[in-house]
C-alpha positions in Angstrom: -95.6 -40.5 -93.1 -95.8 -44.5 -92.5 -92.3 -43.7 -90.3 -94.0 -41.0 -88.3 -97.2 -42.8 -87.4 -95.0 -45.9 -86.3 -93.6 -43.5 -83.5 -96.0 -41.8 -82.6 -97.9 -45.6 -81.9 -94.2 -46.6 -80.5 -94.6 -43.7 -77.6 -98.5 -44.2 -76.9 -98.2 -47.8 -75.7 -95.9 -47.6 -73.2 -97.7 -45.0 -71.7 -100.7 -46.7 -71.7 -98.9 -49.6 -70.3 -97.3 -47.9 -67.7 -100.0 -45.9 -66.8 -101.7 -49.1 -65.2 -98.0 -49.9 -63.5 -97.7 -47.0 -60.8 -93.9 -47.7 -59.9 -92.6 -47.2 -63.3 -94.6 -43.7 -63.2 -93.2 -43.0 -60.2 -89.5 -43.8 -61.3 -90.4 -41.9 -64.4 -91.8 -38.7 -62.4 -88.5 -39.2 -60.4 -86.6 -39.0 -63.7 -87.9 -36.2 -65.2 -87.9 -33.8 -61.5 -84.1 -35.8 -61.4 -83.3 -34.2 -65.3 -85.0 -31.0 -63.9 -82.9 -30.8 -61.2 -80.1 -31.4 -62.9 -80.9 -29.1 -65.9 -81.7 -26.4 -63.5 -78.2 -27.2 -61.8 -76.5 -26.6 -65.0 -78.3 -23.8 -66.0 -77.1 -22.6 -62.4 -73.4 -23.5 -63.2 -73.1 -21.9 -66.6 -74.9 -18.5 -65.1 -71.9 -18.8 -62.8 -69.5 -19.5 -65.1 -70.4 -16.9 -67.5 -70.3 -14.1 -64.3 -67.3 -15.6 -63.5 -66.1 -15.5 -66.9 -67.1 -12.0 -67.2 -65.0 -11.3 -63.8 -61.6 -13.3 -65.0 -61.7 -11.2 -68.2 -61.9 -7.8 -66.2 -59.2 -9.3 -63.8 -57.0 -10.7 -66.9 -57.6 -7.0 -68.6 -56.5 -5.6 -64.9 -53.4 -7.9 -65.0 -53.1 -7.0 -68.6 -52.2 -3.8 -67.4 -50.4 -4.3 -64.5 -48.5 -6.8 -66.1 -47.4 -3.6 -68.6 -47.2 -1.1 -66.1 -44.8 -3.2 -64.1 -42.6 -4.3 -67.4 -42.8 -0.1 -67.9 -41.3 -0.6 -63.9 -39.0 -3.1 -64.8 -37.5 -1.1 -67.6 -37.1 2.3 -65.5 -35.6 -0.1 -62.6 -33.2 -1.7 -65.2 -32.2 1.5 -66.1 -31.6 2.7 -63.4 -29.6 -0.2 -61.7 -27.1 -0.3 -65.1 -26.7 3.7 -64.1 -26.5 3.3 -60.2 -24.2 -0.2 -61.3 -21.5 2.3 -63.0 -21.9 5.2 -60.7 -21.1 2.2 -57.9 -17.8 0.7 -59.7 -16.5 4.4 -60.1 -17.7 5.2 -56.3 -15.6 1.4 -55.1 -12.5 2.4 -57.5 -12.3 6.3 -55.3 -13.2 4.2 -52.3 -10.4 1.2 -52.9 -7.8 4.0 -53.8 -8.6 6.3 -50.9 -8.9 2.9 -48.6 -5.5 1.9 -49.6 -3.9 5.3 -48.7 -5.3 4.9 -45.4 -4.7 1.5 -45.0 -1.2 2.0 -45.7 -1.2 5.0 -42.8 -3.1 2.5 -40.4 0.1 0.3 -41.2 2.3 2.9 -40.2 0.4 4.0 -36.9 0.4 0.7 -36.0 4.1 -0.2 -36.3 5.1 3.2 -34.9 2.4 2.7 -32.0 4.6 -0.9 -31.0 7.7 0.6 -31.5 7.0 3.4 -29.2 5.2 1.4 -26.8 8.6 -0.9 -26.7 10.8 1.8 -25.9 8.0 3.4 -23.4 8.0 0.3 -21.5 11.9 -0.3 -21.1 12.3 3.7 -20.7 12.6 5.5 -17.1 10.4 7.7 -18.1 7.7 5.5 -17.4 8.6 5.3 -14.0 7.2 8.9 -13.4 3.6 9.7 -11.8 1.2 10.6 -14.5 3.2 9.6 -17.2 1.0 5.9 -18.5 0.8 5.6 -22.1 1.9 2.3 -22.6 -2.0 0.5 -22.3 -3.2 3.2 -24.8 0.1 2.2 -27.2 -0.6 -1.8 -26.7 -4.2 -1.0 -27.4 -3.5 1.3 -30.8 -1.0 -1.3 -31.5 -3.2 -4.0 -31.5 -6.5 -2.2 -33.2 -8.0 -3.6 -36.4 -9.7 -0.3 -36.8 -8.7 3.2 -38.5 -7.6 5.0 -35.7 -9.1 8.1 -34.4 -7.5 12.2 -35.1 -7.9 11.8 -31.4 -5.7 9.0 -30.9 -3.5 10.1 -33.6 -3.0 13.4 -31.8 -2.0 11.8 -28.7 0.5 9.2 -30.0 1.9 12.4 -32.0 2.0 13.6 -28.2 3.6 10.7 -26.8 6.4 10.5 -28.7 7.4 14.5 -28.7 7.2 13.3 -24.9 9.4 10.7 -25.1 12.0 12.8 -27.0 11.4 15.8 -24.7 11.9 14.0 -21.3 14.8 12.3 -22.8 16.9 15.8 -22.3 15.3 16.1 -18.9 16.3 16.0 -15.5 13.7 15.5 -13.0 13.0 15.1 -9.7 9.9 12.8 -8.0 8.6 10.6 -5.4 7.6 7.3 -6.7 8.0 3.8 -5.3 11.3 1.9 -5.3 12.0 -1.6 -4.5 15.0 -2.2 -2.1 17.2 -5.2 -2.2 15.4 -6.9 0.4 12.3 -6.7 -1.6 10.5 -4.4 0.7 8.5 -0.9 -1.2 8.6 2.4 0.0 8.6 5.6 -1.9 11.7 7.6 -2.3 13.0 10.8 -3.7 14.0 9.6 -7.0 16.3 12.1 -9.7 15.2 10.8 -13.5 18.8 12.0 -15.8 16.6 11.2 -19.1 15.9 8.1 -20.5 19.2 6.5 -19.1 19.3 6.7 -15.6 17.7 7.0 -12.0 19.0 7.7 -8.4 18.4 7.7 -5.3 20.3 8.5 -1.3 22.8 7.7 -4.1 22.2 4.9 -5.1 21.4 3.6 -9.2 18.2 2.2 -9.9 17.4 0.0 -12.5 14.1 -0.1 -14.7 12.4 -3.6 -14.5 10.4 -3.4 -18.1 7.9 -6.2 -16.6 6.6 -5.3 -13.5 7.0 -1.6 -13.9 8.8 -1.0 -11.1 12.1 0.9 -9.9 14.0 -1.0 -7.8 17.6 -0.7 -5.8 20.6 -2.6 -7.1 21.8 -5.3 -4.9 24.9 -4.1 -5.7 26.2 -0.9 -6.4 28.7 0.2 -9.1 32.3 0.9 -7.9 33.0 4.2 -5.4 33.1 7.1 -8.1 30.0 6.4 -9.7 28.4 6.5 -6.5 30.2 9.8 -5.3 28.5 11.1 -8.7 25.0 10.3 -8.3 25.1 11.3 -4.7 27.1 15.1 -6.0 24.0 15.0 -8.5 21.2 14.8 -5.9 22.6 17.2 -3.3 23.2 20.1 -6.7 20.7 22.6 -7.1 22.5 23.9 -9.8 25.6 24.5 -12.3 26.4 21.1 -14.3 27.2 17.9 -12.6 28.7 14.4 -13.8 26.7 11.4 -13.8 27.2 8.1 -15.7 24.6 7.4 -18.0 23.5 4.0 -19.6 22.4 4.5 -23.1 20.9 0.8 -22.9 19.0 1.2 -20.3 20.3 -0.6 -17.1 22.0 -3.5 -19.2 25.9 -2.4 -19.0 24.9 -1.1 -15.4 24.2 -4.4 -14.7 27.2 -6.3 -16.1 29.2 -3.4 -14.4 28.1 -4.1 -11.2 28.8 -7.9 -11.6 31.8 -7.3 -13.0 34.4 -8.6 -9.7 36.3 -6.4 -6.9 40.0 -6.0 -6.1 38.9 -8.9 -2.9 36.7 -10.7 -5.0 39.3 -11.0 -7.9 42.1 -12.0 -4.7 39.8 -14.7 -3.9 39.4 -16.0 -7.6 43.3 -16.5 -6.9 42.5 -19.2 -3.9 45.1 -20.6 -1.3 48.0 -19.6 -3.7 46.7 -16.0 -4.3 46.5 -15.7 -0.8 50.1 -16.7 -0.4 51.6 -14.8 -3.3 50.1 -11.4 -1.4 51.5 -12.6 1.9 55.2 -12.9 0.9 54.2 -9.5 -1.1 53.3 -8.1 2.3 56.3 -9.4 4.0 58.9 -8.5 1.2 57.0 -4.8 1.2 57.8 -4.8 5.3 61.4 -6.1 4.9 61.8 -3.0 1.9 60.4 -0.8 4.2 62.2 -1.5 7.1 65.6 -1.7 5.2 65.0 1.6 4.1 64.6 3.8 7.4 67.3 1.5 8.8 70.0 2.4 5.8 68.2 5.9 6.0 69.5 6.4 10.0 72.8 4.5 9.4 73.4 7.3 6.2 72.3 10.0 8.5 74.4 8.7 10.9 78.1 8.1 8.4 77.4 11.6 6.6 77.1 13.1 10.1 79.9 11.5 11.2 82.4 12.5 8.4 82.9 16.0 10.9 82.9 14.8 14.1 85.1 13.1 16.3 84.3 9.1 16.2 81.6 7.1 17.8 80.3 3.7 17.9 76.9 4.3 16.5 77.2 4.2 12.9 79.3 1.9 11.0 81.7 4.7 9.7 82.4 5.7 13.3 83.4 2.0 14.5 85.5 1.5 11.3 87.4 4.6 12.4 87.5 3.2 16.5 89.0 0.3 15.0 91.9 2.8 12.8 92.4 4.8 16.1 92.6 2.0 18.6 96.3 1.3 17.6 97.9 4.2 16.3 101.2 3.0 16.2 100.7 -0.6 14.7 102.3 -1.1 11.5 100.6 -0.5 7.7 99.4 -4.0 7.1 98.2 -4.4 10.6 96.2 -1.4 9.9 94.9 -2.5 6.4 93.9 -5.9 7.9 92.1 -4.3 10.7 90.3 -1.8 8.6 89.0 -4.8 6.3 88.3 -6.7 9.2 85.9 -3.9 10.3 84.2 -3.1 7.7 83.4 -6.9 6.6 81.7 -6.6 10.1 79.8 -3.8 8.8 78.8 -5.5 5.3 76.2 -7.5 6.4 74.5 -5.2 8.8 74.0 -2.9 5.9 73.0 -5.8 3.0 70.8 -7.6 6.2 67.9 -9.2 4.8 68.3 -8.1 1.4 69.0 -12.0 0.2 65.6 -12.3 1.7 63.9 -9.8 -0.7 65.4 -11.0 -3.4 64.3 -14.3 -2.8 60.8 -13.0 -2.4 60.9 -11.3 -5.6 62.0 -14.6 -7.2 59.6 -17.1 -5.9 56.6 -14.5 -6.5 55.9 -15.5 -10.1 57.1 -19.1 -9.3 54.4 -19.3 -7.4 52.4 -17.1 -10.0 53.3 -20.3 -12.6 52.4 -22.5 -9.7 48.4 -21.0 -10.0 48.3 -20.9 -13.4 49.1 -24.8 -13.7 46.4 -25.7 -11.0 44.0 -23.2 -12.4 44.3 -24.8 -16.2 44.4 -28.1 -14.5 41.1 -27.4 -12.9 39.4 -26.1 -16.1 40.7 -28.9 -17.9 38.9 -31.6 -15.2 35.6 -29.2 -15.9 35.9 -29.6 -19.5 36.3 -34.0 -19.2 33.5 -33.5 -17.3 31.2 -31.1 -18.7 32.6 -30.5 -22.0 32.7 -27.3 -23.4 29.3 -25.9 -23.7 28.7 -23.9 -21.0 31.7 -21.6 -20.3 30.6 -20.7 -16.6 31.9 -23.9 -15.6 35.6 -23.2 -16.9 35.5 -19.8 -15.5 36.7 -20.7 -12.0 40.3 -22.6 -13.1 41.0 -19.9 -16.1 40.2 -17.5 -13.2 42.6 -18.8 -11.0 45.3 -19.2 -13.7 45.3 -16.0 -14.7 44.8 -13.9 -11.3 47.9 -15.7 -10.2 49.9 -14.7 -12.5 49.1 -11.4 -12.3 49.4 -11.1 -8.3 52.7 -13.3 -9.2 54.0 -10.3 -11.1 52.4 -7.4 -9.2 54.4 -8.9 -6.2 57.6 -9.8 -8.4 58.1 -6.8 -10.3 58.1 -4.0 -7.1 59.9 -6.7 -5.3 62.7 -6.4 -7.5 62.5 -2.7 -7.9 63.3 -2.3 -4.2 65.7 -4.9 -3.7 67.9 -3.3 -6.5 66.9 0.4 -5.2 68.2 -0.9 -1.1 71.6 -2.9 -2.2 72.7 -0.2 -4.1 71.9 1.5 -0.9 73.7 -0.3 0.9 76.6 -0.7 -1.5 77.2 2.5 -1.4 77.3 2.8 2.6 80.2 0.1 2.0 81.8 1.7 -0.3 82.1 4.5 1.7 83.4 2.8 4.4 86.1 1.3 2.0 87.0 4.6 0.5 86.9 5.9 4.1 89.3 3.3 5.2 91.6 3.5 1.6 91.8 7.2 2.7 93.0 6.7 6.5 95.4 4.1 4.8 96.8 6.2 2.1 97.2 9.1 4.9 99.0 6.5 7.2 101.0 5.5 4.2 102.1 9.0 3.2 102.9 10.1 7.2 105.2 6.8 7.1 106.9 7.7 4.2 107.3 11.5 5.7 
């Protein structure tokens, strides 16, 4: 009771003091309305926080439950991702099995579509109007994607094409380069895959530009007699030389060397191997009608009276022109004519048979300066390039050859005329033993 009346004094003074101090009231008012504020401020606050409060729970009840409905989501997703996840690995295994099939046929259309497109581009059939496929085989041979049935139906196309036109011949105008490089468009006769003509002449293929053009240089007379007999037939069968590879053995055919060009490949003793050839050929030839008329002539003579145009004939003028000389006189006079008549008859043969003996002399001759020449090219060049050795192993060989085509008829001839003309003197001899042995039995008589 003391405790509570001690308080109770405590709080009176002050207010009586401060009463009569206006300030302090003042700061005291200002305290309370401050604590008012304030209390009124909290009240506020927890009002707010209790709404709020009210709202989180209804928005953590709402996410309560979406929280669950999603996890139910979840679940159902996870489901059916594991079922989608297996139905996906079988779906890639069918797809990587079916992928690899056709990957392996993509392979195939490929390499068959550069193959093709190789042989199309080196083939004459490309050469004909209308006929292009080889952009649409460098482009299917060169795609990354699965080709078309489209493009697989016309490479199918292309290549029963190529195998058709091979067994074709055909006729068509289409451009042709001449060997003065000039174009013009020509008449051209397609046998196949393997050659082209035209006026008779072989074309050749060129796989790079795409173009038919005219060989500088024709093969020898009877192929050209055959493409010219093809292009004028209208029907039956014709010959006609064909080049499975394309224009590569035309081409070393027509560079292959003439009868002149080889002569040349001879040089200056060539040349003078054919000349003796020539003269030794004239000499045989003119022997020959000579010992032909003078054997005309003696056979003729054998039954008529004598003359003094064949050697026979002046053998018997020289019997008759002293009948009654004695034997020997006769015998001496007989010999004397007909060694008169020997070398008429054997005239120029020593000749020919010189001829035929210096030919392969000289044949040796050229082969020595040809090997002599390749030998010089190989101190200087060595041996790696063979071009360069080709001129003296030319020369060495084409000599001997014309050193023997001379020799060898040469010799023929020369035996063929002196036994010729041996036989003319021994006709005059057994012609002459005859008049003797006659003049030797009318003596004895």
């Amino acid at each position: 009771m003391l405790k509570k009346v001690l308080i109770a004094t405590a709080l009176v003074l002050p207010t009586a003091v401060f009463a009569q101090n206006d300030p302090l009231q003042d700061l005291l008012q200002q305290t309370k309305n401050a604590r008012a504020a304030e209390r009124a401020e909290n009240d506020a606050r927890e009002r707010r926080f209790r709404e709020r409060r009210d709202e989180q729970a209804t928005l953590l009840k709402e996410a309560r439950a979406e929280l669950a409905t999603q996890e139910r989501r979840s679940e159902e997703l996870l489901n059916e991702f594991e079922a989608n996840d297996k139905k996906l690995a079988e779906l890639e295994e069918s797809l990587t099995l079916k992928i690899g099939q056709l990957g392996e046929m993509f392979g195939v259309v490929r390499q068959v579509a550069g193959d093709l497109r190789g042989i199309a581009q080196g083939s004459y059939v490309s050469s004909q109007p209308g006929i292009d496929r080889v952009e649409f085989l460098a482009e299917l041979g060169r795609s990354k994607e699965l080709p078309s049935i489209e493009k697989l139906e016309r490479l199918w196309f292309e290549m029963q094409r190529q195998a058709t036109e091979t067994g074709r011949v055909v006729a068509y105008e289409a451009p042709v380069i001449g060997p003065d490089g000039t174009q013009e468009t020509r008449e051209v006769v397609r046998v196949g895959a393997f050659t082209a003509i035209s006026d008779g002449k072989y074309l050749v293929w060129n796989a790079d530009t795409q173009q038919l053009g005219e060989l500088e240089r024709q093969p020898p007379g009877r192929y050209g007699s055959m493409a010219s007999d093809l292009e004028e037939a209208e029907s039956g069968v014709e010959g006609i030389a064909l080049d499975p590879t394309r224009g590569a053995l035309l081409s070393v055919l027509v560079r292959a060397p003439n009868l002149s060009e080889r002569i040349a490949q001879g040089g200056i003793v060539g040349y003078i191997i054919i000349a003796i050839g020539i003269i030794g050929l004239l000499i045989a030839a003119e022997r020959a009608i000579a010992l032909g008329r003078i054997g005309g002539k003696m056979n003729k003579q054998r039954t008529e009276p004598a003359r003094d145009d064949n050697p026979l004939g002046r053998v018997l003028l020289a019997y008759e022109k002293d009948p009654n000389a004695d034997l020997e006189t006769v015998e001496a006079r007989l010999d004397e004519a007909i060694i008169k008549e020997a070398p008429d008859l054997e005239k120029r043969l020593a000749m020919l048979k010189i001829f035929a003996a210096v030919a392969p002399l000289l044949g040796l001759l050229g082969t020595v300066t040809g090997m002599i020449v390749t030998f010089q090219a190989i101190t200087l060049f060595g041996t790696g390039d063979p071009k360069l050795m080709a001129g003296g192993i030319s020369q060495a060989l084409i000599t001997t050859v014309l050193g023997l085509v001379v020799a060898i008829p040469l010799v023929m001839l020369h035996q063929w005329l002196a036994g010729r003309s041996k036989a003319m003197v021994q006709i005059l001899e057994e012609e002459s033993a005859g008049l003797v042995a006659e003049r030797t039995g009318g003596a004895k008589v």
